[in-house]
HTML snippet that shows the backbone in 3Dmol.js (N, CA, C, O; Angstrom):
<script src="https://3Dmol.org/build/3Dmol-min.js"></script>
<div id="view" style="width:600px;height:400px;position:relative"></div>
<script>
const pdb = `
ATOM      1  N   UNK A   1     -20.626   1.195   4.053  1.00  0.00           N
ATOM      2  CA  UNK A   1     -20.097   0.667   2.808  1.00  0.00           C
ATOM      3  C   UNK A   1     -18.664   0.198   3.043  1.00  0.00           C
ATOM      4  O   UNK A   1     -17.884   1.037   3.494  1.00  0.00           O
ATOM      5  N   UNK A   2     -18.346  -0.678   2.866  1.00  0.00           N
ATOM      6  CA  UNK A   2     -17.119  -1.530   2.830  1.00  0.00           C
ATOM      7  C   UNK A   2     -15.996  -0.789   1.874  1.00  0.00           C
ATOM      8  O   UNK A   2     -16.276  -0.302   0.779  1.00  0.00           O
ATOM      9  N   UNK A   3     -14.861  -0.784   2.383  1.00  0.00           N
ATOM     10  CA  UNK A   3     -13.780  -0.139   1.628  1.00  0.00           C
ATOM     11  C   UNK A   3     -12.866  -1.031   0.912  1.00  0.00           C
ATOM     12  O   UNK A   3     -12.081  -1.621   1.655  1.00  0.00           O
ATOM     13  N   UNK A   4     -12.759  -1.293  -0.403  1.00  0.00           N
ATOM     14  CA  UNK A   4     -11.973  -2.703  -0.732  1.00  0.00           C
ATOM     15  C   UNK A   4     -10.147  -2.297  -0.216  1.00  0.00           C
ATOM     16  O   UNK A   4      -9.841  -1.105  -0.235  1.00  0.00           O
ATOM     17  N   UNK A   5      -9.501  -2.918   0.038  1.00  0.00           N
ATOM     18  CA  UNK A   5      -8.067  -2.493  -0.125  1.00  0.00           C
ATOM     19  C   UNK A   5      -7.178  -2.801  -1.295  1.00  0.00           C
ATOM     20  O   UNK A   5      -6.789  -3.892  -1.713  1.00  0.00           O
ATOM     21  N   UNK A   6      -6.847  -1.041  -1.912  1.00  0.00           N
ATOM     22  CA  UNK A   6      -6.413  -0.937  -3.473  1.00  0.00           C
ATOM     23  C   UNK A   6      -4.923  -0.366  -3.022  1.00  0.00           C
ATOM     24  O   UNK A   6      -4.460  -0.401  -1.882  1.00  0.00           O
ATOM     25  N   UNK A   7      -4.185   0.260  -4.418  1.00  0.00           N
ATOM     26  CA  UNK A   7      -3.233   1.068  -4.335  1.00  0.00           C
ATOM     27  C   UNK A   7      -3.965   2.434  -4.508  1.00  0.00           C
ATOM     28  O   UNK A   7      -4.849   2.811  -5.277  1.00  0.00           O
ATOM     29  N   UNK A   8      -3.289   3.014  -3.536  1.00  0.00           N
ATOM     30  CA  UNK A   8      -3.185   4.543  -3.256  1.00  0.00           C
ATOM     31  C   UNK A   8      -3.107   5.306  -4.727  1.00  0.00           C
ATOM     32  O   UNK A   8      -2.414   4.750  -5.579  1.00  0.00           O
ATOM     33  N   UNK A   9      -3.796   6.585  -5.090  1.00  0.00           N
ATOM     34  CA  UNK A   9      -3.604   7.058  -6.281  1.00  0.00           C
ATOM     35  C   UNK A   9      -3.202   8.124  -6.161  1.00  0.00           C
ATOM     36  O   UNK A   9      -2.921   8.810  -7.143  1.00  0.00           O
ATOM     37  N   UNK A  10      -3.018   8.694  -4.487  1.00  0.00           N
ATOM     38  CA  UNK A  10      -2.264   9.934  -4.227  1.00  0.00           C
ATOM     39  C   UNK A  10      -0.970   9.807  -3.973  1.00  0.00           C
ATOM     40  O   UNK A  10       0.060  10.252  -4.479  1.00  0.00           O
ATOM     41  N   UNK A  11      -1.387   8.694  -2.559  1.00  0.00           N
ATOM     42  CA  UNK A  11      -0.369   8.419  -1.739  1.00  0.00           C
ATOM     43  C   UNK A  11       0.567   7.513  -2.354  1.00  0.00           C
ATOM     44  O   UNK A  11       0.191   6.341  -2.344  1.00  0.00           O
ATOM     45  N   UNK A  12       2.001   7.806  -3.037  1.00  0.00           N
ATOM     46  CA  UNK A  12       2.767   6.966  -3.971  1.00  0.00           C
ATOM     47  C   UNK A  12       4.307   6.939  -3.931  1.00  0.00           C
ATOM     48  O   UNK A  12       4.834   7.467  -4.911  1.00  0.00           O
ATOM     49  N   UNK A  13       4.742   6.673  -3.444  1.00  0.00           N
ATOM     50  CA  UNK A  13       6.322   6.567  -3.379  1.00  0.00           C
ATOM     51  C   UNK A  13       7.123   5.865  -4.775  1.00  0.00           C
ATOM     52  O   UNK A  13       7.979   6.360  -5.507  1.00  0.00           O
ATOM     53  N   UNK A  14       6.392   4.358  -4.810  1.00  0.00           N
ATOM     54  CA  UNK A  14       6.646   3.289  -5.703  1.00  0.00           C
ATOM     55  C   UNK A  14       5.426   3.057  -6.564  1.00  0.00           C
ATOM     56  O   UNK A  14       5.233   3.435  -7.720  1.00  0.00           O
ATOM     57  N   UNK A  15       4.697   2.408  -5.819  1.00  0.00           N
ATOM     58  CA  UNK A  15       3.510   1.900  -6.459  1.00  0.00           C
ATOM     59  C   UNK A  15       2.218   2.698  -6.247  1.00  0.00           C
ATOM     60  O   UNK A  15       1.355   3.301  -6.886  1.00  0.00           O
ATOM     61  N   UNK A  16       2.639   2.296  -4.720  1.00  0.00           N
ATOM     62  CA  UNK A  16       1.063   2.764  -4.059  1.00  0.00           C
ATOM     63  C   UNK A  16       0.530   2.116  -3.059  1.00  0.00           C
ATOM     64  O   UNK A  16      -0.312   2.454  -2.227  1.00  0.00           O
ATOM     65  N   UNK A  17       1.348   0.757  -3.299  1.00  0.00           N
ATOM     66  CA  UNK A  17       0.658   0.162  -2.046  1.00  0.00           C
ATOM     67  C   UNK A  17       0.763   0.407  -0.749  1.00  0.00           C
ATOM     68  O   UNK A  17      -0.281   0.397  -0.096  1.00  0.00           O
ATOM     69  N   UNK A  18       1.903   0.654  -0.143  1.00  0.00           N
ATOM     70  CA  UNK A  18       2.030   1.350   1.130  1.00  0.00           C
ATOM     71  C   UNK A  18       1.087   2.378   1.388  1.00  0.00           C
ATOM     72  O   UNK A  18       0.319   2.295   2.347  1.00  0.00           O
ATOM     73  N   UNK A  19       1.085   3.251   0.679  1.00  0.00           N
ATOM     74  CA  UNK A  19      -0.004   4.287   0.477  1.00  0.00           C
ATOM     75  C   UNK A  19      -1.632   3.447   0.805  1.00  0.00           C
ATOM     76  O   UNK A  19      -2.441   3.645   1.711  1.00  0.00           O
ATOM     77  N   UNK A  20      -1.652   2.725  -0.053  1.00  0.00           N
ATOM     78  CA  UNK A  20      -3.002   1.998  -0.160  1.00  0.00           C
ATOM     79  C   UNK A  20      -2.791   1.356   1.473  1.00  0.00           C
ATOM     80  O   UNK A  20      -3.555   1.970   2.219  1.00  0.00           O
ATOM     81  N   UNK A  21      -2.368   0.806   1.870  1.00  0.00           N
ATOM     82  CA  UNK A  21      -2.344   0.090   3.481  1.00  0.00           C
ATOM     83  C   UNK A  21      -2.861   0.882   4.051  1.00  0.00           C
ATOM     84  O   UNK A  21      -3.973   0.777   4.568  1.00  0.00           O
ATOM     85  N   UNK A  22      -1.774   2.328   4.074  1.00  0.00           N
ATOM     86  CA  UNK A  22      -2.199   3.436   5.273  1.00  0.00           C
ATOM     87  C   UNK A  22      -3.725   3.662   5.101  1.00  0.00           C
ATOM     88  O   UNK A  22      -4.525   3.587   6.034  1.00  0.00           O
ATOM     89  N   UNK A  23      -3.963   3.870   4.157  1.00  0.00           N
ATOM     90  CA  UNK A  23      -5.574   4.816   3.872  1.00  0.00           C
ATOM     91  C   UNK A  23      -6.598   3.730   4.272  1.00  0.00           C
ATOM     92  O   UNK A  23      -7.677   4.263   4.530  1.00  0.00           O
ATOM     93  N   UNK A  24      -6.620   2.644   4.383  1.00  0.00           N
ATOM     94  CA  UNK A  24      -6.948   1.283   4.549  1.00  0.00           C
ATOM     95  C   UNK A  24      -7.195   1.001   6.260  1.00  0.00           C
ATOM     96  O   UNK A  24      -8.155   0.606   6.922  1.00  0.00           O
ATOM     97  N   UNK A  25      -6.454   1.226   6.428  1.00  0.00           N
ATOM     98  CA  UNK A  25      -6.123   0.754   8.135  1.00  0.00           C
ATOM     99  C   UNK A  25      -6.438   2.227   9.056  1.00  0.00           C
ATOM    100  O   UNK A  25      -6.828   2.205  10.223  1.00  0.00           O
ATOM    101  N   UNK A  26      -6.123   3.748   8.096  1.00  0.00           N
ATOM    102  CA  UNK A  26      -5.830   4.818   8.663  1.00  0.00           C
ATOM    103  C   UNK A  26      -5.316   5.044   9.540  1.00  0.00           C
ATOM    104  O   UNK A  26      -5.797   5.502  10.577  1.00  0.00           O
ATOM    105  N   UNK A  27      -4.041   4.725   9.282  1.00  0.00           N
ATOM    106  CA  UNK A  27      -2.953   5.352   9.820  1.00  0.00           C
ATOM    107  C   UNK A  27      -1.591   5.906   8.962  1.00  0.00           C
ATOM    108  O   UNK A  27      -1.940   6.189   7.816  1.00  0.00           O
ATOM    109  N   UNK A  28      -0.092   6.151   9.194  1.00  0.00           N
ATOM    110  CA  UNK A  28       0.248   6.660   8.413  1.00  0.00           C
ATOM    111  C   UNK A  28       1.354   6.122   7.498  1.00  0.00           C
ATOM    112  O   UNK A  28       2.248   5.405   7.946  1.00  0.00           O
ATOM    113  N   UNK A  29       1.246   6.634   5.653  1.00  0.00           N
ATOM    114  CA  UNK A  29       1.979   5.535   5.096  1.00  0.00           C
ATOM    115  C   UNK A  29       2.942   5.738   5.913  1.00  0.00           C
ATOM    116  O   UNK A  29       3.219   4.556   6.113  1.00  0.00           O
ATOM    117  N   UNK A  30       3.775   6.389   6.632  1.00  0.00           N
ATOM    118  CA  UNK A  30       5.020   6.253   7.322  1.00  0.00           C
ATOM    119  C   UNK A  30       5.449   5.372   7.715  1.00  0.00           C
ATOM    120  O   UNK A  30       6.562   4.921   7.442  1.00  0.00           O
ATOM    121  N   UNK A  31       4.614   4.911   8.483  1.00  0.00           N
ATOM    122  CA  UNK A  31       4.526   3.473   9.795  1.00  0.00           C
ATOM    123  C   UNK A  31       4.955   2.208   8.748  1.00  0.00           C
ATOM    124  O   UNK A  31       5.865   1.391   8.892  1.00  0.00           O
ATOM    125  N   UNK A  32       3.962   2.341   7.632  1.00  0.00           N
ATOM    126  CA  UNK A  32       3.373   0.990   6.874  1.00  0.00           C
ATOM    127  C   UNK A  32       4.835   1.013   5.862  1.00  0.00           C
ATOM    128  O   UNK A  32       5.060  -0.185   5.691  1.00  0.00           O
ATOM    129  N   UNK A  33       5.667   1.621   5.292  1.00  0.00           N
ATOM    130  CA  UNK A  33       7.117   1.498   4.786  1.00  0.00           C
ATOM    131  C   UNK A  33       7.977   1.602   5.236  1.00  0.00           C
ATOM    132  O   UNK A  33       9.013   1.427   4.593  1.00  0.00           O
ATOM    133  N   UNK A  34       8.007   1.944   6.591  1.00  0.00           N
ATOM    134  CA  UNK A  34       9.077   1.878   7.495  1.00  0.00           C
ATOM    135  C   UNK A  34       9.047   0.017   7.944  1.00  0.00           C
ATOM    136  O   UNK A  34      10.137  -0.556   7.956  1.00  0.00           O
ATOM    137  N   UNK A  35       8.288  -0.465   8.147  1.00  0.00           N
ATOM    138  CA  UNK A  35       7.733  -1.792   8.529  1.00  0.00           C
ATOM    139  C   UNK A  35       7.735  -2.342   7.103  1.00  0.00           C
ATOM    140  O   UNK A  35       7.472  -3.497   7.439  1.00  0.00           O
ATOM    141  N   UNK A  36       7.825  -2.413   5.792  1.00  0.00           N
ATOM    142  CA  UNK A  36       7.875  -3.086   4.516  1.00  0.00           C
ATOM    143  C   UNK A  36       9.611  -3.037   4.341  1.00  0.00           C
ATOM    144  O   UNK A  36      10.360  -4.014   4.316  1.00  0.00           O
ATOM    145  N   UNK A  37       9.866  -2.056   4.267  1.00  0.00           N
ATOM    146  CA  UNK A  37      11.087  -1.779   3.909  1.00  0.00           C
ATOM    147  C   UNK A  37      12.796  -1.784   4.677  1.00  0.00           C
ATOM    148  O   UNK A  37      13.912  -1.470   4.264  1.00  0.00           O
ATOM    149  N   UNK A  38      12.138  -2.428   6.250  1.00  0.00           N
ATOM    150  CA  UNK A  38      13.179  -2.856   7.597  1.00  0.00           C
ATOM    151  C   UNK A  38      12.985  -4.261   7.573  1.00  0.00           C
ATOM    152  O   UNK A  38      13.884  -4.943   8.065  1.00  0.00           O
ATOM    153  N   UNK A  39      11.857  -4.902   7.036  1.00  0.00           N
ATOM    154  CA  UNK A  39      11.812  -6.492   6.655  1.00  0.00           C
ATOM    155  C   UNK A  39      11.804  -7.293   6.020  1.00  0.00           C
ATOM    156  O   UNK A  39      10.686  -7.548   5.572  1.00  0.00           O
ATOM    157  N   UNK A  40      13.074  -8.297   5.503  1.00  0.00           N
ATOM    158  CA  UNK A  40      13.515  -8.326   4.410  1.00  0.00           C
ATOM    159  C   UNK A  40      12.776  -9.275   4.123  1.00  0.00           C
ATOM    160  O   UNK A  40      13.330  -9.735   3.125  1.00  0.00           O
ATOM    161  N   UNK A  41      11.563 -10.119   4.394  1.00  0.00           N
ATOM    162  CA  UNK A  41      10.538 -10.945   3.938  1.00  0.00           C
ATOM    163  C   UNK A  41       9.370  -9.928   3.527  1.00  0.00           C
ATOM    164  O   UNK A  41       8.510 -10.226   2.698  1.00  0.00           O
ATOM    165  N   UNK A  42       9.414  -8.990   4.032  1.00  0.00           N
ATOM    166  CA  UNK A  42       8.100  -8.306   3.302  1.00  0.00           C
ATOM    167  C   UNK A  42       8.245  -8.055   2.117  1.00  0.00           C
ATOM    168  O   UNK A  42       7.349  -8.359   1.330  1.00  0.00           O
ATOM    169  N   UNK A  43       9.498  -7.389   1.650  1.00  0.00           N
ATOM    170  CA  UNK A  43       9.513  -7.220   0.129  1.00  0.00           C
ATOM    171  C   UNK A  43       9.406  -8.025  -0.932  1.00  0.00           C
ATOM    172  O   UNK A  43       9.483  -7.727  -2.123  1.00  0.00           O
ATOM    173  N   UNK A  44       9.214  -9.126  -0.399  1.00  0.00           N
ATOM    174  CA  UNK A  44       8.405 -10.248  -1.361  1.00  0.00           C
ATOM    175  C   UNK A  44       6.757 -10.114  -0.883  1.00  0.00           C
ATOM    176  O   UNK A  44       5.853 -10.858  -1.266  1.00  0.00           O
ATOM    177  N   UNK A  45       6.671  -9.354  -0.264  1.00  0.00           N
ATOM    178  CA  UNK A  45       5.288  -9.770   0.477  1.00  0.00           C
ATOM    179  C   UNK A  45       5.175  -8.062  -0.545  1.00  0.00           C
ATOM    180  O   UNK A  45       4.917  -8.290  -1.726  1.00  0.00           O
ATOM    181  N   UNK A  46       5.258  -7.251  -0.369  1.00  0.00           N
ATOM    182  CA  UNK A  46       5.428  -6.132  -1.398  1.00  0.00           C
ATOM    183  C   UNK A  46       5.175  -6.368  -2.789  1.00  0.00           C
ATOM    184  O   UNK A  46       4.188  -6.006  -3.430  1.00  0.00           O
ATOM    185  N   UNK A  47       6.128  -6.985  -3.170  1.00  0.00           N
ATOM    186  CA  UNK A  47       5.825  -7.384  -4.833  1.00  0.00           C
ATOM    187  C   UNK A  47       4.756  -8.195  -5.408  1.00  0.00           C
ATOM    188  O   UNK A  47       4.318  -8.134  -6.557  1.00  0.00           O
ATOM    189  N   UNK A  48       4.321  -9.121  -4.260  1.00  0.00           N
ATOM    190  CA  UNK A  48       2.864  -9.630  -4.447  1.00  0.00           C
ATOM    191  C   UNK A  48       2.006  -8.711  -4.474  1.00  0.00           C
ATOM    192  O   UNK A  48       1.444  -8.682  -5.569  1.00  0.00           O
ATOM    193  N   UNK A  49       1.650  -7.955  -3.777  1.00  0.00           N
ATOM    194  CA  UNK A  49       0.652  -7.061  -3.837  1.00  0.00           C
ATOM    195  C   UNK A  49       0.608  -5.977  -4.991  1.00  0.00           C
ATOM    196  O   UNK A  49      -0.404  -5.366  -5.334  1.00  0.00           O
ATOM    197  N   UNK A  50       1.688  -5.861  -5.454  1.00  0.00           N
ATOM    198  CA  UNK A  50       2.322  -4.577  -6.905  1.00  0.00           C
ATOM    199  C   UNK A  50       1.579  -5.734  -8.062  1.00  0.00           C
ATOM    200  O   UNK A  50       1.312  -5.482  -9.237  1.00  0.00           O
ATOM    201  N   UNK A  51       1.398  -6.762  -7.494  1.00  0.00           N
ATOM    202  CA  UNK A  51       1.007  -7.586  -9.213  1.00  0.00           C
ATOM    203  C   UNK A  51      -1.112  -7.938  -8.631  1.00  0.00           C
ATOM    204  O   UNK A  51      -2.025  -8.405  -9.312  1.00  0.00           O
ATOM    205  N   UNK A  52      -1.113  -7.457  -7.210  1.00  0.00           N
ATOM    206  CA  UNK A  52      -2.397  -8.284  -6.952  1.00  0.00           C
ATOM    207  C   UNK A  52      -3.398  -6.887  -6.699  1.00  0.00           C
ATOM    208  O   UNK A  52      -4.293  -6.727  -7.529  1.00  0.00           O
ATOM    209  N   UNK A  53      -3.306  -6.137  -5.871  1.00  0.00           N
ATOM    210  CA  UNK A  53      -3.970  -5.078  -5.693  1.00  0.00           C
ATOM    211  C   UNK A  53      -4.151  -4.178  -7.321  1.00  0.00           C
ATOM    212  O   UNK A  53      -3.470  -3.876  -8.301  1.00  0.00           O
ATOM    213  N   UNK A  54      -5.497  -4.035  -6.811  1.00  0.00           N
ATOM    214  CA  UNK A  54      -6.161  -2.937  -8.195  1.00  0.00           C
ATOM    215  C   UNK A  54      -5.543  -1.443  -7.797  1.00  0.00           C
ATOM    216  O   UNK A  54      -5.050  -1.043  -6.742  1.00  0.00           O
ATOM    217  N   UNK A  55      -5.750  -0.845  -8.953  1.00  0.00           N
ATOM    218  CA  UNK A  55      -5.361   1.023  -8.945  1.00  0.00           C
ATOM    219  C   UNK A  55      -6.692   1.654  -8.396  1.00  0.00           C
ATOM    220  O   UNK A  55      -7.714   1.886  -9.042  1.00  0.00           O
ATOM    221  N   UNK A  56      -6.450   1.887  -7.026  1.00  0.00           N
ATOM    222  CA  UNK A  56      -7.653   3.196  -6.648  1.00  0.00           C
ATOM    223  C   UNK A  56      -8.154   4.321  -7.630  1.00  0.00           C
ATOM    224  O   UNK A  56      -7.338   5.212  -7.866  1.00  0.00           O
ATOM    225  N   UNK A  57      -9.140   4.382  -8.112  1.00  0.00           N
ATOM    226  CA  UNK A  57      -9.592   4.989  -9.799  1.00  0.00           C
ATOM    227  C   UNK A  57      -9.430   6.790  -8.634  1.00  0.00           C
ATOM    228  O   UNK A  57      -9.873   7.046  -7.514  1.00  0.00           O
ATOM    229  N   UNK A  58      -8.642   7.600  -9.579  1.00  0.00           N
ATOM    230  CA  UNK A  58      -8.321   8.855  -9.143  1.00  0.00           C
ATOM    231  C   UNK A  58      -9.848  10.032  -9.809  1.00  0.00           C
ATOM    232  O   UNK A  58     -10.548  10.029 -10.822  1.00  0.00           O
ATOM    233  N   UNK A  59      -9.770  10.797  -8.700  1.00  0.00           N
ATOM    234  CA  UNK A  59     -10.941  11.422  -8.598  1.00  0.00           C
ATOM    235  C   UNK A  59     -11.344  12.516 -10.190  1.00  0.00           C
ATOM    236  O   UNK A  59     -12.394  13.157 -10.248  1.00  0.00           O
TER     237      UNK A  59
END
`;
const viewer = $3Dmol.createViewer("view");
viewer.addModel(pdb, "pdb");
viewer.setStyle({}, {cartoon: {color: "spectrum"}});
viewer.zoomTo();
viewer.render();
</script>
């Protein structure tokens, strides 16, 4: 079964999306906001996804 890529509903700093990457790719949100948040083009690349990615429905 195919996993869509959402925001995280655990994993949440801000939004979720970092969260949502890691769980996605599996690896750790660490990696995935350390790499959003050292590049100052991603955070537009960030805010797209805060308006485009759905909420992972919490258990």
């Amino acid at each position: 079964m195919p996993q869509n890529l959402m925001k995280s509903s655990t994993d949440r700093a801000l939004s979720g999306v970092c969260g949502g990457i890691a769980e996605f790719f599996g690896i750790s949100s660490f990696i995935v906001r350390l790499i959003f948040f050292t590049t100052p083009a991603s955070l537009w690349v960030y805010i797209l996804l805060v308006w485009i990615l759905d909420e992972k429905p919490s258990l």
